[in-house]
Each structure stands twice: as structure tokens, then as C-alpha cells.
C-alpha positions in Angstrom: -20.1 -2.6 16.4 -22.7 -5.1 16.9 -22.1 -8.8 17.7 -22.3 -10.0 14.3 -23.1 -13.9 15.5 -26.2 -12.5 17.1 -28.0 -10.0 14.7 -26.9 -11.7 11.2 -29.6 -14.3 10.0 -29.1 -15.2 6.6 -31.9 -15.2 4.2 -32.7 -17.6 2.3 -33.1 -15.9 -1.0 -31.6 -12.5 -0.1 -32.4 -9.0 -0.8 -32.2 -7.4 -4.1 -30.0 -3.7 -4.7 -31.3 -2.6 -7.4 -33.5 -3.3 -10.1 -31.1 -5.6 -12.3 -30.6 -7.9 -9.7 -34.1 -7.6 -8.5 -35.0 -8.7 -12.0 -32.7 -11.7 -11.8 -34.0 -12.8 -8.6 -37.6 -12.6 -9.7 -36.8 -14.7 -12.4 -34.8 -17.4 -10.6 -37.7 -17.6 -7.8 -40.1 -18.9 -10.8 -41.5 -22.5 -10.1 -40.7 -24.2 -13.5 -38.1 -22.7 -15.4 -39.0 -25.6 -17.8 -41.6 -23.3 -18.4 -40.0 -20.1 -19.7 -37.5 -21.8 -22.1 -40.4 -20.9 -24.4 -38.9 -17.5 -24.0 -36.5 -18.5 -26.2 -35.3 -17.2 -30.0 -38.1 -15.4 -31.9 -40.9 -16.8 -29.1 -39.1 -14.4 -26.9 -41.7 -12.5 -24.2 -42.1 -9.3 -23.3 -40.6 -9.9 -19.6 -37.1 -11.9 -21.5 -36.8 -8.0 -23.6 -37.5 -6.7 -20.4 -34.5 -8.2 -18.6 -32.0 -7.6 -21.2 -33.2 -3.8 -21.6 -33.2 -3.8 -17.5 -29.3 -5.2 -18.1 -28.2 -2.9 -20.4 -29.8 -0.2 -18.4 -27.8 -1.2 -15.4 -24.8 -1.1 -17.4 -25.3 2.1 -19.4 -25.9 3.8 -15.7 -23.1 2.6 -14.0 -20.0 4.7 -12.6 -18.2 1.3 -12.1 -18.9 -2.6 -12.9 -16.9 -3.7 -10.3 -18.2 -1.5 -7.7 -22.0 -1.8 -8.5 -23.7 -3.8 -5.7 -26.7 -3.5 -8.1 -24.7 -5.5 -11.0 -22.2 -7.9 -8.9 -24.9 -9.0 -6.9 -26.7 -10.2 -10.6 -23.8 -11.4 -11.8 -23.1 -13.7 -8.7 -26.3 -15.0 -9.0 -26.4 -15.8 -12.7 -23.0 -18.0 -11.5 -24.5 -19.7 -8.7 -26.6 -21.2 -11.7 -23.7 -23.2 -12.8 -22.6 -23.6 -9.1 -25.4 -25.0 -7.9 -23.8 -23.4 -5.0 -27.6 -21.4 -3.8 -30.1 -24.7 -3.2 -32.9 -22.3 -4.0 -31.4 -21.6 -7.3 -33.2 -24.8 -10.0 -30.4 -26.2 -11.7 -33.1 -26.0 -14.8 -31.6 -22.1 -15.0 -28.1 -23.0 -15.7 -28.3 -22.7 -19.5 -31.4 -21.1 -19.8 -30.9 -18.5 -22.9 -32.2 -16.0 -21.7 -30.0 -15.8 -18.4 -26.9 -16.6 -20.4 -27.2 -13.6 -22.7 -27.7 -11.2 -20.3 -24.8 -13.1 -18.0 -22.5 -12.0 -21.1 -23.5 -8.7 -21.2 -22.0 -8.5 -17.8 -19.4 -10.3 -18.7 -18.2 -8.0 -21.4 -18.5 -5.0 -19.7 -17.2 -6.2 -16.7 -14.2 -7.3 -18.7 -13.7 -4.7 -20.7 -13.3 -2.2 -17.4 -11.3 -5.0 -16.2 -8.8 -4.6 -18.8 -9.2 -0.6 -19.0 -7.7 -1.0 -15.6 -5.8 -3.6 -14.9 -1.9 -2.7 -15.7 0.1 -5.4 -17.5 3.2 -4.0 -18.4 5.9 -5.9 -20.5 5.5 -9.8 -20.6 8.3 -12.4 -20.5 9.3 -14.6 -23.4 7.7 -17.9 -24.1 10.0 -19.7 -21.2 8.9 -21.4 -18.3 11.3 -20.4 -16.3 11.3 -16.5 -17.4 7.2 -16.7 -16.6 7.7 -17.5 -13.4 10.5 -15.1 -12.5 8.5 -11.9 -13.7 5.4 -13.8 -11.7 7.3 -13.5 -8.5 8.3 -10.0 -9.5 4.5 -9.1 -9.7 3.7 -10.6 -6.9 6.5 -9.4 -4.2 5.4 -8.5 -1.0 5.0 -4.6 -0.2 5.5 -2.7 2.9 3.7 -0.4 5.0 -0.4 -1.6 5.9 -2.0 -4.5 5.3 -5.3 -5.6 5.9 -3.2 -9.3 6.9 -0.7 -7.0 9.3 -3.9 -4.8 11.0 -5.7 -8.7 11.6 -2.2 -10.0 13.2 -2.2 -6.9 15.5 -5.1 -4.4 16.1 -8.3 -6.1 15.0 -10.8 -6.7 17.5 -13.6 -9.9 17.8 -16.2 -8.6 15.9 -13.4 -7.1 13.3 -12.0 -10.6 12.9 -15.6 -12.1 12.9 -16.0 -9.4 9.7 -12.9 -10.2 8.0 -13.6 -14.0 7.9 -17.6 -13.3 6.5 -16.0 -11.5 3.7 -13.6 -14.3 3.2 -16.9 -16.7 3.5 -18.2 -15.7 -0.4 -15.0 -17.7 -2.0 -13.3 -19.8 0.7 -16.8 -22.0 1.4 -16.2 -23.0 -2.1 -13.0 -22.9 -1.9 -11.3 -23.9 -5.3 -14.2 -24.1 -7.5 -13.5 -21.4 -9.8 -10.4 -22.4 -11.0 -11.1 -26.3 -11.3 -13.2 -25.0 -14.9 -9.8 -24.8 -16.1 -8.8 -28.7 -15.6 -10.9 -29.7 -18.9 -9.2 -26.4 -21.0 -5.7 -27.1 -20.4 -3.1 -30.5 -21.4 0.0 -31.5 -20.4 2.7 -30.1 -17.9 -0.5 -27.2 -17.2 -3.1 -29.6 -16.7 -0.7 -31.6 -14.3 0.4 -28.8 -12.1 -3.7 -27.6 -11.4 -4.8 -31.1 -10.9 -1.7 -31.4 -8.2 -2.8 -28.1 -6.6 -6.6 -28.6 -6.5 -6.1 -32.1 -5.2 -4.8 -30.3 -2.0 -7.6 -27.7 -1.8 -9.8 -30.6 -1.8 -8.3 -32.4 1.0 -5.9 -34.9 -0.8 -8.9 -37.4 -0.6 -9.9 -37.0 3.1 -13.2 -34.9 2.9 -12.8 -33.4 6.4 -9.5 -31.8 5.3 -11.5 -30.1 2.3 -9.9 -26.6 2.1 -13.6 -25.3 2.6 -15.0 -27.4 5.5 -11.4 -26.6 7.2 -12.6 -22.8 6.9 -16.6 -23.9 7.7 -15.2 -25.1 11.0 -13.1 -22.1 11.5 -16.4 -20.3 11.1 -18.4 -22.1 13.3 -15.6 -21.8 16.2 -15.9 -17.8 15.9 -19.9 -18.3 16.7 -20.5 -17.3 12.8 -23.2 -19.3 10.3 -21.1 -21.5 7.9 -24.2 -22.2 5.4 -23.0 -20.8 1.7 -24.4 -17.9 1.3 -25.5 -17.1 4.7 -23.9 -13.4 4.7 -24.4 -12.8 0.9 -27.1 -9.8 1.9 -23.9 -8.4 4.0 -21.2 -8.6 1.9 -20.0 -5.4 -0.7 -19.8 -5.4 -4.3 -15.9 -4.8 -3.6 -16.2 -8.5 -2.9 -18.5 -10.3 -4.6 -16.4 -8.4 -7.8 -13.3 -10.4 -7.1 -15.0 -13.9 -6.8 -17.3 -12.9 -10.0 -13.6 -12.2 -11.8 -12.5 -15.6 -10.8 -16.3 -17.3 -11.9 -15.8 -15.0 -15.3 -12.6 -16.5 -16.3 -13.0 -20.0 -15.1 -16.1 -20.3 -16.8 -15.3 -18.8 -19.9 -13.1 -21.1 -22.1 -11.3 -17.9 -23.8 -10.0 -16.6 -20.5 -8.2 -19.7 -19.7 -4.8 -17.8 -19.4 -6.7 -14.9 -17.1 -7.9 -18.0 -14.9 -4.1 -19.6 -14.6 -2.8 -16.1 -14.0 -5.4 -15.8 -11.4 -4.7 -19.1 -9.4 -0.6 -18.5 -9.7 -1.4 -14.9 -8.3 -3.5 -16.2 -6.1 -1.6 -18.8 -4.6 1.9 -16.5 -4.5 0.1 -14.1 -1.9 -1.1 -16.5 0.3 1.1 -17.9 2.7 2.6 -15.5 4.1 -0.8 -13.2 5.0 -2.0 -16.9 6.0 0.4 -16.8 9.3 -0.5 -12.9 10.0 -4.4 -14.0 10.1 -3.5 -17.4 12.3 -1.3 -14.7 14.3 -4.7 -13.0 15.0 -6.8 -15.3 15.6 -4.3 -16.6 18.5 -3.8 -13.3 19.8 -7.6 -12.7 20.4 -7.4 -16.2 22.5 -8.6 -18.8 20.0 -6.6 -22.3 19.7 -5.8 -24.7 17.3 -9.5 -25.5 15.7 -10.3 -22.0 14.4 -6.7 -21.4 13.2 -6.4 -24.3 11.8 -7.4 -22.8 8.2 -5.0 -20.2 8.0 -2.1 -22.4 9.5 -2.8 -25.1 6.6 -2.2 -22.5 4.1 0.9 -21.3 5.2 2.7 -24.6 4.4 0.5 -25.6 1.8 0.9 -22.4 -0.7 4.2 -21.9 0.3 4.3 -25.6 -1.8 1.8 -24.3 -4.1 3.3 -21.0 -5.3 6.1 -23.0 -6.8 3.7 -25.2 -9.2 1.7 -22.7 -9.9 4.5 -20.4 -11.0 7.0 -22.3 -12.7 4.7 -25.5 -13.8 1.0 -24.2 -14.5 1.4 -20.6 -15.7 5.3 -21.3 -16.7 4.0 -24.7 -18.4 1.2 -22.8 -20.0 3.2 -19.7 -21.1 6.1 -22.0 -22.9 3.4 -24.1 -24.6 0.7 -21.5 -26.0 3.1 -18.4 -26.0 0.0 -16.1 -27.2 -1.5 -16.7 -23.5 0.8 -15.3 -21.4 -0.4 -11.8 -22.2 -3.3 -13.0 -20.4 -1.7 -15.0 -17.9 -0.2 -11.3 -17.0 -3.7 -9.9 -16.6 -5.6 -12.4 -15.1 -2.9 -12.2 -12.4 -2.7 -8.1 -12.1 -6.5 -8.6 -12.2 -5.8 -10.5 -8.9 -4.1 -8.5 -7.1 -6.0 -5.3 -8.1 -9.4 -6.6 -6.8 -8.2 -8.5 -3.7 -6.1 -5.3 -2.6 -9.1 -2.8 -3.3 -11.5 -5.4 -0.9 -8.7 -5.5 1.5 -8.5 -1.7 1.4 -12.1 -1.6 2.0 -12.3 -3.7 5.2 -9.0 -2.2 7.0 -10.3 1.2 6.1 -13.7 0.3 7.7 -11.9 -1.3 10.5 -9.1 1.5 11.2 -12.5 4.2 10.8 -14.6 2.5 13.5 -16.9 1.6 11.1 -18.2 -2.0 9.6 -17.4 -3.5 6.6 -20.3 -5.0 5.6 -23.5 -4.0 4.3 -26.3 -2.4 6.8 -28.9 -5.3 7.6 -31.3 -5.4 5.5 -29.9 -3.1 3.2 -31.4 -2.8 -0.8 -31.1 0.6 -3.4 
């Protein structure tokens, strides 16, 4: 494999895959989206019918939502609308009609596949307690390979350089998705996310900021730490599980799919956490570059508990019709983060790259 410090150089507004998100793109490039709000309601132009039809075209030809780089690659951008997380993206977009109604057509689709697949299984009774139990049930760790146990033992430089640009697409904004669930929930729920995103954001000491811990782990393995820097590299496989987080986050009726998300989320951390920092050490980097991994073996080992028993448990006993979804948001979890973990140990264990050719559009 090629160094990937030396021959990636992020562009600014990236490359396109396929017409639908070649059609987003145009339209996010415009100078004054002031200007096509007029493409609103019955004033709607021929280039807003366009986009939807391109949309629904996308869809209709699809073997797989969650695997279409065409598709996730739109869909991440119509989110980086509301993140402001792309500076080239005008915040004018964010609730442009236009770009909202095709963002739910996505949505629904991706969703409904989502749920097609995802297996649930038989949910708990309203019960804190009982929640949390059939949580830790669902999220036991498995043996045999891992993408976590090939890092700790086999993966080269440039393998480990891969892994952590894949990881770059969330962990730079480390957080953010679930934090549109602090407004959704009350009580014991709201209490236990607040408690948990107050440490992902560094407890009040910026430089301890979950993301800028991982920026500088990027920067010590030679690698661009600019959001969005690798997006043109990085696999629908990828950008799918950070879009799911982004969908039900954002989306005030999935606020039991984004609390079984972060408890699913946070219960399968630590303990890949110490395999990575294992890795990292083993390929001779110190301290500063492991530092990311390391702070999240202690710091989910904490989290897992409030996010099992307090925030999805709290959630479950209180609004007993969410924990249906509570269930799926966290077997959504796992599903998408094992098949991207599949993806990049099976690259690595083939000789082969993870990431997208350079350059690469459909």
C-alpha cells in the first residue's frame, strides 16, 4: 500500500459518486441559496423536480441504501447542513425545503431497510434494571476476529493509518450526533446523556475534547486532521453508520433508536479501546498518539454503566413504548459498525486498502 500521509490531499468540496450526490453538491456549491428559496411550494423550478426525481431515481435503483456510495455520500452531505461541520457548506441550506424533502426521502428508505434488517428480538419489561440487563446481553463480547484484535496484533503502519481515517468521519465530531437527543428527553434520561456528553466534551477543558484528543492522535500518525479531509476516501460502509447516528439524532421520533445507539455504542468501546492503544504501542508510538484510545478505556468502562441502567434503563421505565426502539437503535449499532469493521479487516487480511481509490467517482 501506498503511504497514505503522502498521496491523500483532501479536497475541498469532494468528488461526487453518482448522479444523486452530484446533484446535491451542485446545488450546495450555489452562491446565494437565499436565492433558490423561491424554489419553494407551488414556485417550485424545474431543477427542485429535478432533484427529487434524481432522489427517487437513486433509490428506486439501488441494491442497498446502506451500501450505496452514490446515496450515503448525499445523505452525509444534506447532514453536514445542520452540522455546519463542511465550512463550504452556507448554513442558509440547513432548512432549505427543497433539501429537507429529498433528505427524508433518504431517510425513509434508509430506515425502512434499516429495520428490514436489523434483528430485535424479544424486549424487556418497562424496568430499568431489566433494560439494562438484556442491553449487556446484546452487547457481550464475541470470540474469534476482530477488526480491534487484527489492529492489537497484525496491522501494519499504513493499516493503522487506514483504520484511524475511517474512524476520522465520526470521532472529529465526536459526540455530536447524539447531543440532538439532550432537548428530546427529561428527567433520570436527560441527566445520564448530559453526564456522558460532558466527558466527550472534555469535562470543560477544551483540549481534553474527545475529538481534538483524536485530531492529535491523527496528526502524530502524519495524517490531516481537518473534518472532512478523507471524506472522498472513505466507503459508504462508513459513512452509513454515522448517517444512522445523524438520522436518529436529528429526527425527534427516533429518540429511543438514538439512546439505544449511544448505550450500544458506549458498551462496545472500552474494551476494543485498549486492543487499538495495544497497537498503536506495538508499532512504536508513545503516549501522545495513544492517548485517545487509552482515555476511552477508563472513560466507557464508566459510561456503559449510565448509559445502560440510567439513560436507556431511565428511558425504558419512563416511556415503556420506546424501548422497542431503544432495542433497534442499539442492534442497528452493532450491525453497521461490525459490517464497516468487517470491511477494513477484510481489506487488511486481503492485502488490499480499505478506502476508496483516489480520485474515485461512478
Amino acid at each position: 500500500m501506498t503511504a497514505i500521509h503522502e498521496r491523500v490531499r483532501p479536497a475541498r468540496r469532494g468528488i461526487a459518486r453518482g448522479p444523486l450526490s452530484a446533484a446535491v453538491m451542485q446545488k450546495l456549491q450555489l452562491d446565494d441559496p437565499r436565492d433558490a428559496r423561491a424554489a419553494d411550494g407551488a414556485a417550485a423550478s424545474r431543477g427542485s423536480d429535478d432533484l427529487a426525481a434524481i432522489a427517487g431515481d437513486a433509490l428506486a435503483a439501488s441494491d442497498g441504501v446502506a451500501i450505496d456510495d452514490d446515496i450515503q455520500l448525499a445523505l452525509f452531505l444534506l447532514y453536514a447542513c445542520a452540522y455546519g461541520s463542511l465550512d463550504w457548506i452556507d448554513p442558509e441550506w440547513e432548512w432549505h425545503p427543497e433539501l429537507l424533502a429529498v433528505r427524508r426521502m433518504i431517510e425513509r428508505a434508509f430506515e425502512r431497510e434499516l429495520r428490514r434488517d436489523v434483528v430485535v428480538g424479544e424486549t424487556p419489561p418497562a424496568d430499568a434494571e431489566a433494560v439494562a440487563a438484556a442491553l449487556f446481553d446484546l452487547t457481550a463480547p464475541t470470540p474469534g476476529p476482530s477488526l480491534a484484535r487484527y489492529v492489537a496484533k497484525r496491522a501494519t503502519l499504513e493499516q493503522l493509518r487506514e483504520f484511524v481515517i475511517q474512524r476520522s468521519i465520526y470521532t472529529l465530531r465526536e459526540a455530536d450526533p447524539h447531543s440532538w437527543a439532550i432537548p428530546r428527553l427529561t428527567g433520570r434520561a436527560k441527566v445520564a446523556l448530559v453526564e456522558i456528553q460532558s466527558d466527550e466534551y472534555g469535562g470543560g477543558r477544551p483540549e481534553r475534547m474527545h475529538a481534538e484528543i483524536f485530531a492529535r492522535t491523527m496528526r502524530g500518525l502524519g495524517l490531516d486532521a481537518r473534518y472532512g479531509g478523507y471524506l472522498d476516501r472513505v466507503p459508504a460502509v462508513t459513512l452509513a453508520s454515522q448517517n444512522a447516528m445523524s438520522m436518529f439524532g436529528i429526527n425527534r421520533s427516533l429518540i429511543g433508536a438514538i439512546v439505544g445507539h449511544l448505550a450500544a455504542f458506549e458498551m462496545t468501546s472500552s474494551l476494543p479501546n485498549r486492543m487499538y492503544a495495544e497497537g498503536v504501542r506495538r508499532l512504536g508510538f508513545g503516549d501522545d498518539v495513544a492517548d485517545y484510545f487509552d482515555e476511552h478505556v477508563e472513560a466507557d468502562a464508566v459510561h456503559e454503566q449510565i448509559a445502560a441502567r440510567d439513560l436507556a434503563g431511565g428511558l425504558g421505565e419512563d416511556r415503556p413504548e420506546l424501548i422497542p426502539d431503544i432495542f433497534f437503535g442499539a442492534a442497528a449499532c452493532l450491525m453497521l459498525d461490525d459490517r464497516a469493521a468487517d470491511h477494513i479487516r477484510g481489506a487488511f487480511e486481503a492485502g488490499e486498502s480499505s478506502l476508496r481509490p483516489e480520485g474515485d467517482d461512478v
